[in-house]
VOPA-227659 format. One line per field, with one value per atom (N, C-alpha, C): residue number from 1; residue in one letter; atom name; x, y, z. Coordinates in nm, 4 decimals. Layout:
N
nr	(NUM  ...);
rest	(a  ...);
atom	(CA  ...);
east	(X  ...);
north	(Y  ...);
up	(Z  ...);
//
This chain:
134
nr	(1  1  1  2  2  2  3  3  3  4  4  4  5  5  5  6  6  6  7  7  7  8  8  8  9  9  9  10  10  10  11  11  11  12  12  12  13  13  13  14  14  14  15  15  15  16  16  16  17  17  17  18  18  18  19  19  19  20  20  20  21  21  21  22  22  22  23  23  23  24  24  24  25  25  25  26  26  26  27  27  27  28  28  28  29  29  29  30  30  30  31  31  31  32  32  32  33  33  33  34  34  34  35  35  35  36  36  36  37  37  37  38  38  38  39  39  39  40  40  40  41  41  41  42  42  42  43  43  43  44  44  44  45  45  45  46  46  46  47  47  47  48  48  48  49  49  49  50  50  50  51  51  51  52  52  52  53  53  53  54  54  54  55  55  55  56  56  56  57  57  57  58  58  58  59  59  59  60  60  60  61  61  61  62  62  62  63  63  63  64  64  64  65  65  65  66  66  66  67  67  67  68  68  68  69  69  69  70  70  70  71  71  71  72  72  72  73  73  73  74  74  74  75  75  75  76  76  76  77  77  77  78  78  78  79  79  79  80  80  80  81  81  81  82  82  82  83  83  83  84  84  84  85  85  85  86  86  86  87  87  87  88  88  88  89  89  89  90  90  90  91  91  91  92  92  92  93  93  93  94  94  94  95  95  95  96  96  96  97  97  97  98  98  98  99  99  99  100  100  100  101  101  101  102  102  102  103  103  103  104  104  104  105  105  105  106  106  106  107  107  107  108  108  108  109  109  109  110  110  110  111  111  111  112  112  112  113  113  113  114  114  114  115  115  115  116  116  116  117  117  117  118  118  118  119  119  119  120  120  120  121  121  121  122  122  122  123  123  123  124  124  124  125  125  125  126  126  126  127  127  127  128  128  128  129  129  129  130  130  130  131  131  131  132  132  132  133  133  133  134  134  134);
rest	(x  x  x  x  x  x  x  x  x  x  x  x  x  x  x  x  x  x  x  x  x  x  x  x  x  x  x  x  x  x  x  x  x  x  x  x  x  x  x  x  x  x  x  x  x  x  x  x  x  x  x  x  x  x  x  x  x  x  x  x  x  x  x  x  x  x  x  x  x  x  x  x  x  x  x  x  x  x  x  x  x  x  x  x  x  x  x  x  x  x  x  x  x  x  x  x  x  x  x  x  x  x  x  x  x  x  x  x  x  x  x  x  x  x  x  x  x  x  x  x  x  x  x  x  x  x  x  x  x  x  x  x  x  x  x  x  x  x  x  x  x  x  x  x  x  x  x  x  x  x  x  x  x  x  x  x  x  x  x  x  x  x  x  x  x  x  x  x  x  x  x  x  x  x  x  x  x  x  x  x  x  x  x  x  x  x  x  x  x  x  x  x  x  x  x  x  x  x  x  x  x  x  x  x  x  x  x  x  x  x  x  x  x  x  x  x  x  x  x  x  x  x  x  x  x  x  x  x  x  x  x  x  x  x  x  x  x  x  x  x  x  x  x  x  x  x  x  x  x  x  x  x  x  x  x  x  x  x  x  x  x  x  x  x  x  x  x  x  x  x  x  x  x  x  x  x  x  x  x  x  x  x  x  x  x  x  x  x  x  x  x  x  x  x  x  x  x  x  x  x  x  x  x  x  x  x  x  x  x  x  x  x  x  x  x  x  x  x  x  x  x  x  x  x  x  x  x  x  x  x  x  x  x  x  x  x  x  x  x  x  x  x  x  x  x  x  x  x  x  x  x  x  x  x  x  x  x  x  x  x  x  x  x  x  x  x  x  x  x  x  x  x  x  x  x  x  x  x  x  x  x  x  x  x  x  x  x  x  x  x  x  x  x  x  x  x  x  x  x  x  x  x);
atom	(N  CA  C  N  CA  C  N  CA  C  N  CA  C  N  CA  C  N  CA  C  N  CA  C  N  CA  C  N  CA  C  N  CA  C  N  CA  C  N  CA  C  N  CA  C  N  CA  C  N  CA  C  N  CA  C  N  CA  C  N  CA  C  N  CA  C  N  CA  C  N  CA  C  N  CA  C  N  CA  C  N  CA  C  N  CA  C  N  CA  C  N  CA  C  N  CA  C  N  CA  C  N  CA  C  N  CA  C  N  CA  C  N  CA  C  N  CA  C  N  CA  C  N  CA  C  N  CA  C  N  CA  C  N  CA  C  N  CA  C  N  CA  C  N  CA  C  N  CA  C  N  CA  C  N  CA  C  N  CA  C  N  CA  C  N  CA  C  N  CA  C  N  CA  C  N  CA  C  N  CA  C  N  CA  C  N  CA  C  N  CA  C  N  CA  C  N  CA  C  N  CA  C  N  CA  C  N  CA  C  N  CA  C  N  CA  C  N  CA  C  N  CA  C  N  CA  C  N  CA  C  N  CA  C  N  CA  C  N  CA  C  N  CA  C  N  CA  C  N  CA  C  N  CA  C  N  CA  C  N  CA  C  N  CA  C  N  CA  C  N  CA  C  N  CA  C  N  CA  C  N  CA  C  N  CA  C  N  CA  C  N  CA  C  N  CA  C  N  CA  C  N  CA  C  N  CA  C  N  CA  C  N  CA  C  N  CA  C  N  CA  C  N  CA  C  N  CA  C  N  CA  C  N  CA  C  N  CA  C  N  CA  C  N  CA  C  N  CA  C  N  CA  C  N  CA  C  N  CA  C  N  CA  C  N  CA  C  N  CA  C  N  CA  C  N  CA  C  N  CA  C  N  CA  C  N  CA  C  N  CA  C  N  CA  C  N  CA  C  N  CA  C  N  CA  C  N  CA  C  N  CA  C  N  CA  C  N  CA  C  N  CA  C  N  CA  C  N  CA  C  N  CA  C  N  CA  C  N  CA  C  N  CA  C  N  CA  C  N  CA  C  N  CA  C  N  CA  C  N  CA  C  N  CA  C  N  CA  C);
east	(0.4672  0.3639  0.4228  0.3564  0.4043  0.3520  0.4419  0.4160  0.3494  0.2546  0.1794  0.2196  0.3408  0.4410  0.6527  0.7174  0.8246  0.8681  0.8210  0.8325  0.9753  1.0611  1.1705  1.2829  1.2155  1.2626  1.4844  1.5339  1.6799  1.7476  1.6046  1.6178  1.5247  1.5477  1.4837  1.3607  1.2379  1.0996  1.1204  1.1107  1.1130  1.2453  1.4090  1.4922  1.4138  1.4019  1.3628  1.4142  1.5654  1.6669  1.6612  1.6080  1.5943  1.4657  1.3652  1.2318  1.2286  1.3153  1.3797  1.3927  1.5418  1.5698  1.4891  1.3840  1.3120  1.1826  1.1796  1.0785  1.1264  1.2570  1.3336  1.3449  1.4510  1.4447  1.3048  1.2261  1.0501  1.0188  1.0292  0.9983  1.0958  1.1841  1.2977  1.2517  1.2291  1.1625  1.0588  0.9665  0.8686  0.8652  0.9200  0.9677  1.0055  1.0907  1.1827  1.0945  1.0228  0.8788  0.8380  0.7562  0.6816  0.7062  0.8716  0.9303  0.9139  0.9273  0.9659  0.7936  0.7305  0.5892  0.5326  0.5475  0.5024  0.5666  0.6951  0.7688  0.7657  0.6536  0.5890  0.6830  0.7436  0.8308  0.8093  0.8230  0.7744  0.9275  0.8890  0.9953  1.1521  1.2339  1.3492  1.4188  1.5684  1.6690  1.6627  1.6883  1.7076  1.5611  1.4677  1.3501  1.3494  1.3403  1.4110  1.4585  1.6195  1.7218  1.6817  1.5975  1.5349  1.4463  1.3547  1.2539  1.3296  1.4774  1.5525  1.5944  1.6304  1.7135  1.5641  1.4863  1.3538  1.3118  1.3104  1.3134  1.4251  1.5126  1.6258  1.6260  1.5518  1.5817  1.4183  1.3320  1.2069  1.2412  1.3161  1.3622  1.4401  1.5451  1.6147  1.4926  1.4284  1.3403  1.2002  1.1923  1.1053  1.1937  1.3018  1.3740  1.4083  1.4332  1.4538  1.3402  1.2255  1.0509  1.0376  1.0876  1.0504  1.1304  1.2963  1.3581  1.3189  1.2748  1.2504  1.0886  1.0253  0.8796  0.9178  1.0104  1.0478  1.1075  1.1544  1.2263  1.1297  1.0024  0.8537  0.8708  0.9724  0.9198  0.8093  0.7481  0.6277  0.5301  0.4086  0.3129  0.1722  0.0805  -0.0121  -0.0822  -0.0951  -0.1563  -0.0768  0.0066  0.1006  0.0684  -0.0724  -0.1031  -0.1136  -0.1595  -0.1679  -0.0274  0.0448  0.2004  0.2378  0.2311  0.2977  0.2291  0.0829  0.0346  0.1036  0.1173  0.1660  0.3156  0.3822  0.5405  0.5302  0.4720  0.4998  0.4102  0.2815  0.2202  0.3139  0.3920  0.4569  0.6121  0.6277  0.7348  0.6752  0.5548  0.4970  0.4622  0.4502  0.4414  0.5863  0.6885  0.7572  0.7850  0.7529  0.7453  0.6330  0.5053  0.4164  0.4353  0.5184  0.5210  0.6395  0.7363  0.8108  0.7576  0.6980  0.6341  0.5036  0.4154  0.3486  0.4014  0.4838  0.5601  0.6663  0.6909  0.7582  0.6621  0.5489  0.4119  0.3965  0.3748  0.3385  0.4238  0.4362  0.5411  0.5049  0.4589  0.4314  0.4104  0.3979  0.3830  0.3117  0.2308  0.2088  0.2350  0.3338  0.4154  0.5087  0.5867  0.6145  0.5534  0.3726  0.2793  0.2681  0.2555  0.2455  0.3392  0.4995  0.5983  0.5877  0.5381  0.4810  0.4031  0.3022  0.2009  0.2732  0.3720  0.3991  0.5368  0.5976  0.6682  0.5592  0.5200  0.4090  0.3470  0.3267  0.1897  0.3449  0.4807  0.5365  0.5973  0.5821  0.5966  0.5194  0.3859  0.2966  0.2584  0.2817  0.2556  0.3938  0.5108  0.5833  0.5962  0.5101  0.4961  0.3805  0.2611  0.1648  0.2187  0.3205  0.3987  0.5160  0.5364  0.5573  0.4646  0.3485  0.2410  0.1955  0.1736  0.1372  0.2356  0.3804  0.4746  0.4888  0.4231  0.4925  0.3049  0.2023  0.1066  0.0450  0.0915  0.0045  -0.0983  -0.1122  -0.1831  -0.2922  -0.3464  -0.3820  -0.5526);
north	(-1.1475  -1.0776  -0.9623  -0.8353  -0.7350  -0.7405  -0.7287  -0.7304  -0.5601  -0.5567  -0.4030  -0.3479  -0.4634  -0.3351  -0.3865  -0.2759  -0.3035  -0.3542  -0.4502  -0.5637  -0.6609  -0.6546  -0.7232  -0.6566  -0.5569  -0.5213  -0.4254  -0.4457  -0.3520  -0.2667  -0.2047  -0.0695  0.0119  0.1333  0.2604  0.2482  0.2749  0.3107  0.4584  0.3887  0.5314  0.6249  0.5998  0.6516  0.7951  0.7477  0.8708  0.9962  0.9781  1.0848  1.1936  1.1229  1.1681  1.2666  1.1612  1.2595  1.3827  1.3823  1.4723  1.5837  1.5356  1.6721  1.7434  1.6363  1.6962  1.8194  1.7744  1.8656  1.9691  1.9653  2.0852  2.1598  2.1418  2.1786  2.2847  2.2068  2.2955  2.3464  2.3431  2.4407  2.5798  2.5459  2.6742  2.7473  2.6652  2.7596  2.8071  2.7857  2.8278  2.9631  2.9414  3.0198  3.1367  3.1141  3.2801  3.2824  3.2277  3.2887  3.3658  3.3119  3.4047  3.5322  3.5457  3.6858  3.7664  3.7227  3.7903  3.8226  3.7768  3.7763  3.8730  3.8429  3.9843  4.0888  4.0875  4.2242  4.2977  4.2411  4.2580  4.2399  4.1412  4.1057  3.9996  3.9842  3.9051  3.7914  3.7173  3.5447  3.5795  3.5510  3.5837  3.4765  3.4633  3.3780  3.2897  3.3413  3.2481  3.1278  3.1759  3.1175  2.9903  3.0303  2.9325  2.8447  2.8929  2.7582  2.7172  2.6952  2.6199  2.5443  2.5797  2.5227  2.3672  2.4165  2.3417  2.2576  2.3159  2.1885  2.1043  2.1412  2.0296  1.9423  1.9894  1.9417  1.7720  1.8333  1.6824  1.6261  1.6560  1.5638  1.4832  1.5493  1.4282  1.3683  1.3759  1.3134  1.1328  1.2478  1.0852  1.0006  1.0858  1.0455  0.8977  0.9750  0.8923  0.7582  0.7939  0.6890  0.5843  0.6343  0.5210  0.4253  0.5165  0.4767  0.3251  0.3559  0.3018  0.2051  0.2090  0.0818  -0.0031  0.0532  -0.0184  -0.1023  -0.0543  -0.1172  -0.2287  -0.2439  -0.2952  -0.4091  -0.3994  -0.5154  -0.5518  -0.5577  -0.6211  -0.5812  -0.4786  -0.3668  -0.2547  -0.2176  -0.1097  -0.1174  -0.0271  -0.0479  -0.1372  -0.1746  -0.2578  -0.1666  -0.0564  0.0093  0.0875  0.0017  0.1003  0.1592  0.1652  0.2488  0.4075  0.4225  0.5102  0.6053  0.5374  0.6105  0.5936  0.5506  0.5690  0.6954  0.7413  0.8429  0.9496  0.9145  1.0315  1.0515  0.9425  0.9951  1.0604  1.0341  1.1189  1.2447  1.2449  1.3614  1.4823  1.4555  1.5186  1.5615  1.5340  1.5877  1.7229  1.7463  1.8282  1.9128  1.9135  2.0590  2.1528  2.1618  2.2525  2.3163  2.2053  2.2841  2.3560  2.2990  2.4085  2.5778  2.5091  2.6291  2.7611  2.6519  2.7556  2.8335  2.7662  2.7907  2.9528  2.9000  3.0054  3.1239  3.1213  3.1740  3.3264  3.2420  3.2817  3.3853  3.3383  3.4117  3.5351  3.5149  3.6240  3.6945  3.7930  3.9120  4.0016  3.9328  3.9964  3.9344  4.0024  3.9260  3.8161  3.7825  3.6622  3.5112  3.5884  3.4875  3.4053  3.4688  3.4189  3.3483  3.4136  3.3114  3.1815  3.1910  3.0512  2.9112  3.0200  2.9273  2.9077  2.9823  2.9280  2.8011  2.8191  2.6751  2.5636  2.5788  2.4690  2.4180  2.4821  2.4163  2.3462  2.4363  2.3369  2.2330  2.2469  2.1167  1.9701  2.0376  1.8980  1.8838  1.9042  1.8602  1.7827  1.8327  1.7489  1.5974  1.6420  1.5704  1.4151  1.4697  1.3664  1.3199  1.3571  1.3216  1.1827  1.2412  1.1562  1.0793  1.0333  0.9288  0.8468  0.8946  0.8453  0.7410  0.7921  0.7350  0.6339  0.6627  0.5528  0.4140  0.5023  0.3413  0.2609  0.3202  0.2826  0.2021  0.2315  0.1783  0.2569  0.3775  0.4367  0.4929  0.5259  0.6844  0.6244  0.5182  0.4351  0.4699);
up	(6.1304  6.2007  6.2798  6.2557  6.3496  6.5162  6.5983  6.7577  6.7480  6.8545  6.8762  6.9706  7.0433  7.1123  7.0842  7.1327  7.1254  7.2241  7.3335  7.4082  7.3487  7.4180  7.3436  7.2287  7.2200  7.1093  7.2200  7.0590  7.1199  7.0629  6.9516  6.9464  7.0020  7.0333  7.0653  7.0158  7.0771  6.9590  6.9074  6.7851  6.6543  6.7328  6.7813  6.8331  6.8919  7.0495  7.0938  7.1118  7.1050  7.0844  6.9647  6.8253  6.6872  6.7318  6.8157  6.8035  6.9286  7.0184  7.0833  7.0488  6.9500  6.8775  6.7537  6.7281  6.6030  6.6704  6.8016  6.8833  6.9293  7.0147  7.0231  6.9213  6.7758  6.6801  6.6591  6.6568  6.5750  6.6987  6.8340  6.9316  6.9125  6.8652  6.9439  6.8102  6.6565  6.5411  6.5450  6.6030  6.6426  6.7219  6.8190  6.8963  6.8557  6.7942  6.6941  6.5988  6.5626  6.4730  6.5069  6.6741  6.7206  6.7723  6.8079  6.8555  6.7425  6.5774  6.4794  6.4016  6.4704  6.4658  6.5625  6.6264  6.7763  6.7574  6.6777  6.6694  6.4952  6.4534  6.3506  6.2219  6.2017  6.1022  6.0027  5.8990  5.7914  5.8526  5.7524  5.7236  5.7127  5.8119  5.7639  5.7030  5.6144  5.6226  5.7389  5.8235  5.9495  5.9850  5.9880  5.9614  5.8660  5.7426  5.6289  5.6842  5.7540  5.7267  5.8544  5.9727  6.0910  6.0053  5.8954  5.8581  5.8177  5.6942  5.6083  5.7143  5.8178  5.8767  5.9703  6.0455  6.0815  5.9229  5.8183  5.6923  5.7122  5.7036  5.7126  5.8197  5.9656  6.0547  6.0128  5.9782  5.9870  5.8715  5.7489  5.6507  5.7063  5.8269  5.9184  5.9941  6.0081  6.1177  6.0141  5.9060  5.7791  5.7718  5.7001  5.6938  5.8095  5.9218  6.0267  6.0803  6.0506  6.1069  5.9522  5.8583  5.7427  5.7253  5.8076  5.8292  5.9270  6.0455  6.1861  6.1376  6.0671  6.0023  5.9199  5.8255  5.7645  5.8076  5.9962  6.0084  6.1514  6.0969  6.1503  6.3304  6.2959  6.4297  6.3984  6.5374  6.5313  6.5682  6.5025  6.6246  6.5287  6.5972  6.5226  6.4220  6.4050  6.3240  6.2296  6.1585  6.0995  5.9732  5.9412  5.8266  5.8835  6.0310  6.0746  6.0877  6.1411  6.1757  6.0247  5.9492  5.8018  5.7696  5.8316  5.7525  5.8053  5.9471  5.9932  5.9651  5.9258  5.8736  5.7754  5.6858  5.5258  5.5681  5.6670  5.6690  5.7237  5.8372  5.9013  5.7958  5.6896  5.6332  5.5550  5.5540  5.4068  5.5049  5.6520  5.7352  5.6785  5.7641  5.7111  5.5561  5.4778  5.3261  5.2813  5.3338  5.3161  5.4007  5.5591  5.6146  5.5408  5.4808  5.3870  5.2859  5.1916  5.1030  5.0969  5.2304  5.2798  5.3319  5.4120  5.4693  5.3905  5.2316  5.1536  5.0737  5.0668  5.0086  5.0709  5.2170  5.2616  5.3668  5.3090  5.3235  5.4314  5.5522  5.6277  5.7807  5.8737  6.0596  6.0216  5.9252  5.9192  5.8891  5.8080  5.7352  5.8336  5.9206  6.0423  6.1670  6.1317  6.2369  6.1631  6.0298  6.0021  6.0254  6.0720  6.0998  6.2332  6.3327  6.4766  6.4235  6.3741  6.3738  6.3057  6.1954  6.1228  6.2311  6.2937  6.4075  6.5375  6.5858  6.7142  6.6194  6.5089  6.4169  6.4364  6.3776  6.4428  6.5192  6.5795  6.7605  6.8104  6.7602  6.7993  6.7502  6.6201  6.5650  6.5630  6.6171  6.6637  6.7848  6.8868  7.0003  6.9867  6.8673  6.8193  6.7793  6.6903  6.6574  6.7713  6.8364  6.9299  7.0342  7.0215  7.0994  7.0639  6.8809  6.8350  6.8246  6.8319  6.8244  6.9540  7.0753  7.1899  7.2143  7.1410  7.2124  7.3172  7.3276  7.5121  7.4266  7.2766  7.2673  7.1558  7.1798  7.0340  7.0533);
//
């Protein structure tokens, strides 16, 4: 039976350190989006490889959520946070993807939103593993 909180538990919920840096990470990309966006600039290289690397940390971040579930840690609703793990990996590739499309200040706004979308969206997972945000 899964517990609906990590009461007892002696690991980290969903390692808050991982989801730390996965928010920093997509803030600070975001961020240089939006300078390269306000200063009317399409998608650079650099853009990309922030996207690539938030790419592999929610990858660690999937995988650890999918071991810690697995060992009947988590939260009572874990169809929900499962949606949101796999949902939250297909932001930055769509934001690449789009991004790559369009060749223009916009292409870089879309990497503002697809960084704030996970941030948020791992703060939401956070909420949901800890029980405050249900």
């Amino acid at each position: 039976m899964r517990a609906s909180s990590t009461t007892g538990s002696t690991l980290v919920p969903v390692t808050n350190v991982l989801a730390t840096v996965i928010i920093v990470v997509a803030l600070l990309a975001a961020g240089y989006a939006l300078v390269a966006a306000l200063r009317n600039r399409a998608m650079d290289p650099a853009q990309l490889i922030s996207l690539a690397v938030l790419e592999i940390l929610l990858v660690a971040q999937a995988v650890v959520g999918f071991v810690k579930l697995s060992g009947d840690e988590g939260p009572a609703d874990s169809a929900t946070f499962v949606g949101y793990l796999l949902g939250v990996l297909l932001i930055p590739l769509a934001g690449a993807g789009w991004g790559l499309l369009e060749r223009t200040r916009w292409g870089s706004a879309v990497i503002v939103v697809a960084g704030a979308g996970v941030a948020v969206m791992i703060v939401r997972m956070n909420q949901l593993w800890s029980g405050t945000g249900v």
